[in-house]
C-alpha positions as CSV (number, residue, x, y, z in Angstrom):
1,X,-50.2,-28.6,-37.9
2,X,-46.4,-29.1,-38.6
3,X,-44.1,-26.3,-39.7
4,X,-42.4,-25.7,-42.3
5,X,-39.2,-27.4,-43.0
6,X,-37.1,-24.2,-43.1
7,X,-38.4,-22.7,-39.6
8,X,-36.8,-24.7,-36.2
9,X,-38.8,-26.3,-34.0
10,X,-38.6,-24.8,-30.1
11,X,-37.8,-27.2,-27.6
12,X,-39.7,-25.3,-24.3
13,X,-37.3,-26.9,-21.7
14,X,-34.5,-25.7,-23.1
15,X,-32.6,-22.1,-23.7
16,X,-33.3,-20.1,-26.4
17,X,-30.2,-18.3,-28.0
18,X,-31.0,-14.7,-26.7
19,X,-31.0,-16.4,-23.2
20,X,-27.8,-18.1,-23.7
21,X,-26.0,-15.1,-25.0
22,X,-27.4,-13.1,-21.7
23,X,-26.0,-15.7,-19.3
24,X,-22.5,-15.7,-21.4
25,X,-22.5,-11.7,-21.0
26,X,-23.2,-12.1,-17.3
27,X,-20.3,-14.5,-17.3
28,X,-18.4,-12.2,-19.1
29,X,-18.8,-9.1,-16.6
30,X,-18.2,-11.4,-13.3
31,X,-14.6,-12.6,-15.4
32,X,-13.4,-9.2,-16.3
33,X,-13.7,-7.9,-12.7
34,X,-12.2,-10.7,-10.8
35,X,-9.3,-10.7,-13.5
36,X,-9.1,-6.6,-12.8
37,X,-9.2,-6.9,-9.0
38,X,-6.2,-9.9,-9.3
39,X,-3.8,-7.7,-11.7
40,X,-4.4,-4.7,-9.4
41,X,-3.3,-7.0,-6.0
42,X,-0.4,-8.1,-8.2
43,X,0.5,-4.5,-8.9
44,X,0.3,-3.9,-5.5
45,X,2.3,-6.6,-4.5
46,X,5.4,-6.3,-6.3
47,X,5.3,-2.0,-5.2
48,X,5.6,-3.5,-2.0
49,X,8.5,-5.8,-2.7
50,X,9.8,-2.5,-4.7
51,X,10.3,-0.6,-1.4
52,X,11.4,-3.2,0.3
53,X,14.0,-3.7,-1.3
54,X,15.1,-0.1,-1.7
55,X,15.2,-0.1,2.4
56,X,17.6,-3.1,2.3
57,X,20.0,-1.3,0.4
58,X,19.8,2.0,2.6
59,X,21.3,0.6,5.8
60,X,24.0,-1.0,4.2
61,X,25.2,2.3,2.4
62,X,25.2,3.9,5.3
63,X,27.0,1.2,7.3
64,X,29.8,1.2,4.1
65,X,30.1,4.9,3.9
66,X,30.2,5.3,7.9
67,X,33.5,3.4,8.2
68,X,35.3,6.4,6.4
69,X,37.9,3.2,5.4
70,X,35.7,2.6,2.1
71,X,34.4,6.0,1.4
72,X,38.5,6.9,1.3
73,X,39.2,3.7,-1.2
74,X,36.8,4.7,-3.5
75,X,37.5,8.6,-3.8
76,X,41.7,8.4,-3.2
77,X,43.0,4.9,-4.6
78,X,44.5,5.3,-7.7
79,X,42.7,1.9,-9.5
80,X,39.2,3.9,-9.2
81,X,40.8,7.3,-10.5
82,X,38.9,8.5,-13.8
83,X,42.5,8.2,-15.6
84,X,42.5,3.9,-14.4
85,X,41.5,1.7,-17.3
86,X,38.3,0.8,-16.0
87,X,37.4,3.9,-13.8
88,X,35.2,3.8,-10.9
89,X,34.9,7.5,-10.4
90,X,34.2,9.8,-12.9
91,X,36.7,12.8,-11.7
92,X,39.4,13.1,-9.7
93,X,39.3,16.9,-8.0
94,X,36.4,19.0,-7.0
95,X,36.4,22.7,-8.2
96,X,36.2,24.6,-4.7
97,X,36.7,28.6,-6.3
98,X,33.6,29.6,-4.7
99,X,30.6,27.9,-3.3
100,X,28.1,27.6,-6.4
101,X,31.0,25.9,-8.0
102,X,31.4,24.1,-5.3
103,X,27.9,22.9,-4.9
104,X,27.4,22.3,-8.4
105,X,30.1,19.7,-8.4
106,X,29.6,15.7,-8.1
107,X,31.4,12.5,-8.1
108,X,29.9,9.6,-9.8
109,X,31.1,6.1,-8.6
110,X,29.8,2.8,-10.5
111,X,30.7,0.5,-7.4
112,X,30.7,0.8,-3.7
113,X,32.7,-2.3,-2.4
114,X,31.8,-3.4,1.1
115,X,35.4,-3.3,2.2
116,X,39.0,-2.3,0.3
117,X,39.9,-5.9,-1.1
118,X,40.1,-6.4,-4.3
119,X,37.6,-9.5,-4.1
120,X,35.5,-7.6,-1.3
121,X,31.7,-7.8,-2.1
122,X,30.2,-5.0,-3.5
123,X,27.2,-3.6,-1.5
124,X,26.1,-1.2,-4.5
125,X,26.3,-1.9,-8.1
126,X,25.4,0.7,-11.1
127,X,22.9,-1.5,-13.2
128,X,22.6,-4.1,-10.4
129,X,19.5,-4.8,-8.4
130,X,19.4,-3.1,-5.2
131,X,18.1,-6.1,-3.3
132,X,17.8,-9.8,-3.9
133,X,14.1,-9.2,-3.1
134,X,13.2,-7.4,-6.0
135,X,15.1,-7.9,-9.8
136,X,13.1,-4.7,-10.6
137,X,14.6,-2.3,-8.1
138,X,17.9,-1.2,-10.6
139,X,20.3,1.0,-9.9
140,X,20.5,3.8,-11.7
141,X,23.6,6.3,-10.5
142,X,25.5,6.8,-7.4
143,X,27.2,10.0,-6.9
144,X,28.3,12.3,-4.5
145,X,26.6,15.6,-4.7
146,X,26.0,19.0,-2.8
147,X,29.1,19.7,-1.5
148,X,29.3,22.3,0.7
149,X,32.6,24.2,3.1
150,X,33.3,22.6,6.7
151,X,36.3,24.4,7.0
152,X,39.8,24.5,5.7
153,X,40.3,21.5,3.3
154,X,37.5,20.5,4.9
155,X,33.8,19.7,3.2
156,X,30.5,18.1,3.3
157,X,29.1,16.1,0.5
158,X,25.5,14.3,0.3
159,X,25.6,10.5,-1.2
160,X,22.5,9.9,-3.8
161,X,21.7,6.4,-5.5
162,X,18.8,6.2,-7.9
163,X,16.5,4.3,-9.5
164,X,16.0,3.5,-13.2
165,X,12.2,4.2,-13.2
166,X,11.3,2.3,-16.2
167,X,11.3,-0.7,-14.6
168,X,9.4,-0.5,-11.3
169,X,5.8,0.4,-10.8
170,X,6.0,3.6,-9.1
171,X,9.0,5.9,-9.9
172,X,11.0,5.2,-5.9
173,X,12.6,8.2,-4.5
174,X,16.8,7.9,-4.5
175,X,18.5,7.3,-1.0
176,X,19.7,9.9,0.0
177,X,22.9,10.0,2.8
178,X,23.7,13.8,4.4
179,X,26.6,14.9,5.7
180,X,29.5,12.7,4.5
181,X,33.2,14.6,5.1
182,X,35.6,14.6,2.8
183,X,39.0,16.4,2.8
184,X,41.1,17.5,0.0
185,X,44.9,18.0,-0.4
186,X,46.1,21.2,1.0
187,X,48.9,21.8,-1.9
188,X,46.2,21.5,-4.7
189,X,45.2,25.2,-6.7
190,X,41.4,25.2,-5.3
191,X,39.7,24.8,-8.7
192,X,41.5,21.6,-8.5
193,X,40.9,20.0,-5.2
194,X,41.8,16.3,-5.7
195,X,40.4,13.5,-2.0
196,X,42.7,12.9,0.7
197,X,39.9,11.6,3.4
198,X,36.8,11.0,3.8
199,X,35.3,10.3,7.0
200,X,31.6,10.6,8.7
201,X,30.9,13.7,10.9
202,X,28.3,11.2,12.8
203,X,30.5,9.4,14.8
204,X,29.9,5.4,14.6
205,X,27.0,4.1,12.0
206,X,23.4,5.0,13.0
207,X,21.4,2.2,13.6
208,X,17.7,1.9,12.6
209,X,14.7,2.3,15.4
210,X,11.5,1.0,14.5
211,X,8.6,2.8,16.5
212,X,5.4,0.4,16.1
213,X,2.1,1.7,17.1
214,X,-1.5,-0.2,17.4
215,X,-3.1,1.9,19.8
216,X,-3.7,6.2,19.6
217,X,-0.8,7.7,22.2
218,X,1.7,10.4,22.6
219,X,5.1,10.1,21.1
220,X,8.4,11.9,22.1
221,X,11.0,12.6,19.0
222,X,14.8,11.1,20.4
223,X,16.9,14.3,20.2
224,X,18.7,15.1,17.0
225,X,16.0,13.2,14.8
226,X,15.0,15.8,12.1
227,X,13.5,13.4,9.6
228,X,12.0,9.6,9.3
229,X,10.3,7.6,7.3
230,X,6.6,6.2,8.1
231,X,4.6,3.2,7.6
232,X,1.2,3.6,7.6
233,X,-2.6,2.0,7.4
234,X,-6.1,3.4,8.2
235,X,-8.7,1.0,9.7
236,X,-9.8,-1.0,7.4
237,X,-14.1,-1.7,6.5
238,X,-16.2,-4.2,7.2
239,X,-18.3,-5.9,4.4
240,X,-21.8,-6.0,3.2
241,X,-23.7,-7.9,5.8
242,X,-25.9,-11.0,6.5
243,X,-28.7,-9.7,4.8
244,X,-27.8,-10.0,1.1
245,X,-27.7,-13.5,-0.4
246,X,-26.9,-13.0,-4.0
247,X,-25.0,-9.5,-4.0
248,X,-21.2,-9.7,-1.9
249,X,-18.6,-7.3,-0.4
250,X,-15.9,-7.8,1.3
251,X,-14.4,-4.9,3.1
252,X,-11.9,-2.3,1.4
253,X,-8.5,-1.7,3.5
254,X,-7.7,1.6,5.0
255,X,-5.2,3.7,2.9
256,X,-1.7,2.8,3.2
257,X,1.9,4.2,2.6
258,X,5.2,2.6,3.1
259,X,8.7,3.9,3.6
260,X,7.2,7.4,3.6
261,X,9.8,10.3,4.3
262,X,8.9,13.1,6.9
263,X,10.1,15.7,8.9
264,X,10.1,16.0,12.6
265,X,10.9,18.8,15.4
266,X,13.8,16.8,17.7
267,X,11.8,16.7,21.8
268,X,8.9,17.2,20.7
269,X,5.7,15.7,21.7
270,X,2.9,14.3,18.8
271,X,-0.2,12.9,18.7
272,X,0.0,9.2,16.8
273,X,-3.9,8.4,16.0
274,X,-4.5,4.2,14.6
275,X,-7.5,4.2,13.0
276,X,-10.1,1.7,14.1
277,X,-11.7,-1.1,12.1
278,X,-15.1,-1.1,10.9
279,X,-17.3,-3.2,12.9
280,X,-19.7,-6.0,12.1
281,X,-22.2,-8.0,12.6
282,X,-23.2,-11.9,12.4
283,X,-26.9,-13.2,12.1
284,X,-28.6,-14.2,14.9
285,X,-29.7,-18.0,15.2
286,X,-33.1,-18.0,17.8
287,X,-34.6,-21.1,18.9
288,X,-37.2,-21.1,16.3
289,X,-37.0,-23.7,14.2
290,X,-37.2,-23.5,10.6
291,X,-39.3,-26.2,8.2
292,X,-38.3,-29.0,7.8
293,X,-37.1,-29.0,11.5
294,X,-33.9,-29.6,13.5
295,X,-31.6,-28.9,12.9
296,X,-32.5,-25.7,11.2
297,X,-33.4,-22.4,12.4
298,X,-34.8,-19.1,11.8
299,X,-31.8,-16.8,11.6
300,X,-32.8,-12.9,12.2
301,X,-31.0,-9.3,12.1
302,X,-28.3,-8.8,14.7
303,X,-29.1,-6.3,18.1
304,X,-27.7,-3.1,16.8
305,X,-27.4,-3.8,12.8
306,X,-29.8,-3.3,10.2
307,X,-28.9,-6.4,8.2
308,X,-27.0,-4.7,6.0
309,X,-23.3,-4.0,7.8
310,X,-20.7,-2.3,5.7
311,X,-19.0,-0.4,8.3
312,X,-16.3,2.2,8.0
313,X,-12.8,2.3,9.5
314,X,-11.3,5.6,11.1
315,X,-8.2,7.6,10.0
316,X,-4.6,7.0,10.9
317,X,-2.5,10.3,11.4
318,X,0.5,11.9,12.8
319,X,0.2,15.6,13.7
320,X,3.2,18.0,15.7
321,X,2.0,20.6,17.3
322,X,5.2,22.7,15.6
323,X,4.5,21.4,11.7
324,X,0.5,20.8,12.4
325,X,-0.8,17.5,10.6
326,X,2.8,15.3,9.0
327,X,0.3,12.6,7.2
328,X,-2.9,10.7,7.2
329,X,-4.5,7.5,5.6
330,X,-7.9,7.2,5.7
331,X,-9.6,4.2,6.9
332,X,-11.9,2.0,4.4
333,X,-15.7,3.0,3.5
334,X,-18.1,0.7,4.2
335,X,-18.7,-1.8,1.3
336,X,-21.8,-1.2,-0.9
337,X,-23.4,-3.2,-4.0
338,X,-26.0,-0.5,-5.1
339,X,-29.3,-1.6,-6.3
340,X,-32.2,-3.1,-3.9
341,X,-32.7,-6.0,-1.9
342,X,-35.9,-7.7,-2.6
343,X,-36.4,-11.0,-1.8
344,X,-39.5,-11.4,-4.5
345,X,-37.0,-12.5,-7.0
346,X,-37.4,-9.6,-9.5
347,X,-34.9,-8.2,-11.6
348,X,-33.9,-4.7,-10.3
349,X,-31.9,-2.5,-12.9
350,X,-28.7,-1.3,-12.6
351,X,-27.1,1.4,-11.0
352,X,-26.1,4.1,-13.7
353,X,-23.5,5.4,-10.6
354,X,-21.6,2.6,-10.5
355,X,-22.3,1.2,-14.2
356,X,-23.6,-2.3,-11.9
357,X,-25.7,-4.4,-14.3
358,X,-29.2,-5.5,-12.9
359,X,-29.1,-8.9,-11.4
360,X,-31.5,-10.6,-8.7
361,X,-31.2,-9.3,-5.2
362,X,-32.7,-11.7,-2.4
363,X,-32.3,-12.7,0.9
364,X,-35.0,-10.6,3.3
365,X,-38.1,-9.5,4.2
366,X,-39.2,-7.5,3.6
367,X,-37.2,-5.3,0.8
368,X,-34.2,-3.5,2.3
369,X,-32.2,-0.9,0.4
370,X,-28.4,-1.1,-0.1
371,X,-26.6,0.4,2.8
372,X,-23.8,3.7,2.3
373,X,-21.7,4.3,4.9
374,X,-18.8,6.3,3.9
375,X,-15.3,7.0,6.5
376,X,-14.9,10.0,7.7
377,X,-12.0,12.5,6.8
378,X,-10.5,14.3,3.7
379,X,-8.8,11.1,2.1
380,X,-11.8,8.5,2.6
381,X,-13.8,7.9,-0.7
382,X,-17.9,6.6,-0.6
383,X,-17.9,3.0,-1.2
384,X,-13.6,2.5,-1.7
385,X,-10.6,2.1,0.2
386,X,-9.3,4.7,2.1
387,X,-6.5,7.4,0.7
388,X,-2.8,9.3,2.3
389,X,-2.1,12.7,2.2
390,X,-0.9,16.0,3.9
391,X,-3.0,18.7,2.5
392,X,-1.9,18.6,-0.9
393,X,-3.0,15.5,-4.0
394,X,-3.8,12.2,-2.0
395,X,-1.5,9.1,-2.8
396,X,-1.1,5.8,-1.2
397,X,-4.6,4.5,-2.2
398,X,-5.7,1.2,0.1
399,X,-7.1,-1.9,-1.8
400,X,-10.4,-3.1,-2.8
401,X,-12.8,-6.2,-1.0
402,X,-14.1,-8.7,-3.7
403,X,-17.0,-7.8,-4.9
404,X,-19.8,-10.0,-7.0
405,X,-23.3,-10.1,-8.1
406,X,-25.2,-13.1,-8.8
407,X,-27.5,-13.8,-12.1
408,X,-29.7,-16.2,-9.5
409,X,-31.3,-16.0,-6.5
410,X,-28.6,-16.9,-4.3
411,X,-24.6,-17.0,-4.0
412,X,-23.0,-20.4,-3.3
413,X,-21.0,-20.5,0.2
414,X,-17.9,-19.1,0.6
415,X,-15.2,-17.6,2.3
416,X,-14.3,-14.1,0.6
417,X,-11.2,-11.7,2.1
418,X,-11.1,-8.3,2.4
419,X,-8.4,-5.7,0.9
420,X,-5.0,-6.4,2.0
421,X,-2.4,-3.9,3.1
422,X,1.6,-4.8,2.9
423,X,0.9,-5.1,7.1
424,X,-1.8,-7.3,7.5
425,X,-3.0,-4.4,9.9
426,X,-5.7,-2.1,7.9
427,X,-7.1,-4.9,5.5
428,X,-10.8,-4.8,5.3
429,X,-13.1,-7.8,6.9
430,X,-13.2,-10.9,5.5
431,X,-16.9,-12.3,4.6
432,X,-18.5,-16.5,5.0
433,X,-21.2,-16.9,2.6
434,X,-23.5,-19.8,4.3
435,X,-27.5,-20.8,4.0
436,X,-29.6,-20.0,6.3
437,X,-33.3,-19.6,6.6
438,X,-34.7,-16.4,6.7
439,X,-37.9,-17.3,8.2
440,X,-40.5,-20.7,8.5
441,X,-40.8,-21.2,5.0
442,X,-37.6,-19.3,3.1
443,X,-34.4,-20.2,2.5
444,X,-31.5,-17.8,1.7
445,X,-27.8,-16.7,2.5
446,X,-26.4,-15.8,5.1
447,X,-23.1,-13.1,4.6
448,X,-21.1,-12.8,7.8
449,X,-18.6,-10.3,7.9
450,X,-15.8,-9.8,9.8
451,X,-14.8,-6.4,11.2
452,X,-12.3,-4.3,9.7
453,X,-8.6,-4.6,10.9
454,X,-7.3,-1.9,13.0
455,X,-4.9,0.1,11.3
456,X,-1.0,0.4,12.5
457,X,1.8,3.1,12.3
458,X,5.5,2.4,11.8
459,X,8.3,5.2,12.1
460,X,11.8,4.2,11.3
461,X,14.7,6.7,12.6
462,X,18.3,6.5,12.0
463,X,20.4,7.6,15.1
């Protein structure tokens, strides 16, 4: 019987047009997420370079500012007075009547020059970048501010540069340098105080001390330190493990901050805790051999694993026993796909948690359910990368593993890394997708993860 000439004919090798619009959804989902997780790294990425190049500026303002010859140029020299045709200071005098006048007064400068020659460099620029490592890192003021009585003729003044926040991804705290002296003419009526001096109470420039940690110990604060700023990762998790063939995980990094400003008690003794990694397992090759024969082989679960991995990392913290806990970053949950692992080939549906479309899960025997093995601590999150905090809203969230489902029965091989952190220390494990056969007659995919990076403190002091 033949059909009729306006009805198609079905060719049964072939796909129909509801099945090709399925696989092109499928498609669609797997693009949007890696496209997500790459502008997320990228965002990441260039907060880094951000802070980076905020703390190349720092030193060198300090370093200007310390040598009292510069600070003086740029407050007394009459070319940078307010009344020069292109002024580099916006006043001349400080009103010093009574000390909320006082404080209330400030001194904006457009350029600090890295010595007093006219064609000397200038180490900070209103409306320059702060760094060469970042063109987003403008400057957005510079002033002195704060001033404060040291005496007769005598005063204190802090030095503040911001940032214009439009342009970077996170708004970056200003530098801020304490305790700068300046004096002021005796002769002049004190609501009119014009700069004779200024000098640094400190003594010679403070240098920078890095303090690196990858182990838990005690730490000492150097005398005089108050305050400091703190680089920090939790241990990082491992991914989803051997067991799953067409459903992958790599691990997510431990929370991480950088360039974080704290306070500290000068002599005193704290605790510095690195967070762990999450551990892992690989598959076991026995001596059975798999058909067709050498040089394949049955590959089992690893002694002590379930086949699953997906292991947490542990916190990072620093906690005085005068100011109780200064900060933590949790380490990295263990990775998780959600649905089940069946190796029968059927469709499972989705997770309405995690909004996962249903896809084919295969790869043991017999069915195994998706691990969840959440970090410990008040910043870790289930099945995410670990968070900072210090008792109040958590910040410095870590980054995600890959993750990816497959619309077949397996995944091709692979390598797949883990979160990064701005370290290296913290990241989650890396995963190898590989075939191997699960038993005599079966073939899947192996996932080997790698363990979780340890996580690693920094604390920079200037002294």
């Amino acid at each position: 019987m033949s059909l009729p000439a306006d009805q198609p004919s079905l060719n049964n090798r072939g796909m129909s047009l509801i099945e090709l619009m399925v696989s092109i959804g499928i498609l669609s989902i797997v693009t949007f997420g890696v496209i997500t997780m790459i502008v997320a790294q990228t965002k990441e990425v260039r907060a880094l370079q951000e802070n980076l190049a905020k703390l190349d500026l720092e030193p060198a303002v300090i370093r200007a500012l310390s040598a009292g010859g510069i600070c003086s140029y740029v407050l007394k020299d009459p070319t940078q007075s307010s009344t020069a045709t292109t002024p580099n200071r916006s006043q001349d005098a400080i009103d010093t009547t009574d000390a909320t006048t006082l404080a209330a007064s400030s001194v904006s400068i457009q350029n600090l020059p890295s010595s007093v020659s006219v064609s000397g460099n200038s180490v900070a620029r209103v409306g320059a970048n702060a760094s060469a490592n970042s063109n987003s890192v403008k400057i957005l003021s510079m002033k002195f501010i704060n001033f404060r009585a040291n005496g007769v003729d005598q005063y204190l003044a802090d030095f503040e540069i911001a940032f214009d926040p439009a342009l970077t991804v996170r708004s970056l705290r200003p530098i801020v340098i304490k305790n700068i002296g300046i004096s002021t003419k005796a002769t002049d009526p004190v609501n009119a105080k014009s700069f004779e001096d200024c000098t640094s109470p400190r003594g010679p420039a403070p240098q920078l001390h890095r303090y690196t940690f990858t182990t838990t110990q005690a730490w000492a604060v150097p005398s005089g330190v108050t305050s400091a700023f703190v680089s920090m990762a939790g241990g990082g998790g491992s991914g989803m493990g051997w067991r799953i063939s067409n459903a992958i995980k790599s691990g997510d990094s431990g929370g991480y901050v950088t360039a974080y400003p704290i306070n500290l008690v000068p002599g005193e003794t704290i605790a510095i805790t690195v967070g762990k990694g999450g551990k892992s397992y690989a598959p076991t090759k026995t001596s059975t051999l798999a058909t067709p024969g050498v040089p394949y082989y049955v590959y089992i679960s690893p002694s002590g694993d379930d086949g699953l991995g997906g292991y947490p990392g542990t916190s990072s913290s620093i906690v005085s026993p005068t100011l109780g806990l200064i900060l933590e970053c949790a380490g990295g949950s263990g990775g998780v796909t959600g649905g089940i692992d069946a190796f029968d080939n059927r469709e499972v549906p989705g997770d309405g948690a995690t909004g996962l479309p249903g896809a084919r899960y295969g790869g043991g025997n017999p069915p195994i359910s998706a691990p969840s093995r959440p970090a410990a601590g008040p910043y870790a999150q289930p099945n995410g990368p670990g968070k900072c905090g210090t008792g109040g809203a958590p910040f410095g969230v870590g980054s995600r593993g890959q993750q990816f489902w497959g619309a077949s029965s397996i995944l091709n091989s692979g390598f797949w890394p883990g979160g990064g952190t701005p370290f290296g220390e913290g990241s989650g494990g890396d995963i190898q997708v590989s075939g191997c056969y699960i038993n005599t007659t079966t073939t899947g995919t192996c996932v080997s993860p790698q363990p979780g990076l340890d996580g690693i403190v920094h604390i920079d002091v200037l002294y």
